[in-house]
Steps between C-alpha positions, in 0.01 A plus 500: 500500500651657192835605503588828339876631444589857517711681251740535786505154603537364128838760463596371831466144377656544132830707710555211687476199211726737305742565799520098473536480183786693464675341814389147615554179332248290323186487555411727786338809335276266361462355869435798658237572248344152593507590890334846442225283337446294726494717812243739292296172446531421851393854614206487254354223713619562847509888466553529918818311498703710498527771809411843504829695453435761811614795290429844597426688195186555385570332181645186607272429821306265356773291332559175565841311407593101375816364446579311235607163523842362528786561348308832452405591873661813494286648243131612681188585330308786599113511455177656605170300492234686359156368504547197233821584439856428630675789327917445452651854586849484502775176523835557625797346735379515867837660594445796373364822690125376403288812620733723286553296260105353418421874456733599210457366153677197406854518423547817709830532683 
């Protein structure tokens, strides 16, 4: 399947490498970057492995979620599959308050 990234998944994505950037040591923005690949890679050929997220809203009920490998399991991937595609909506720490938060624009408070 193709993948396809969203404009809010790619802000989501570039937030995040920045965030580690600015605080982690060495090489893990470039790491993260590296995981995100590879779990959109993965998706791309196993689109149903990750579970549907069994949101409510009208916008996210058909989203599905991943998380991203270790040492980046806290960080989930959010996607829809739609016909050939696996579309990337949104990435973002799975401890936040996800309904709320996957329906505001990235970097929203």
């Amino acid at each position: 399947m193709n993948v396809r990234k969203t404009d809010a998944f790619i802000a989501d994505i570039e937030r995040q490498f920045q965030w580690y950037l600015d605080h982690a040591p060495g090489d893990v923005a470039d790491r993260y970057l590296d995981a995100v690949a590879a779990a959109s890679r993965l998706l791309g050929h196993h689109p149903r492995l990750g579970p549907p997220g069994r949101f409510t809203h009208p916008r996210l009920r058909d989203w599905r979620f991943f998380v991203v490998a270790r040492p980046f399991h806290k960080h989930v991937l959010f996607y829809e599959i739609t016909g050939d595609d696996v579309v990337l909506r949104r990435a973002m720490h799975g401890h936040r308050d996800l309904p709320r938060r996957l329906l505001q624009p990235p970097g929203a408070a």
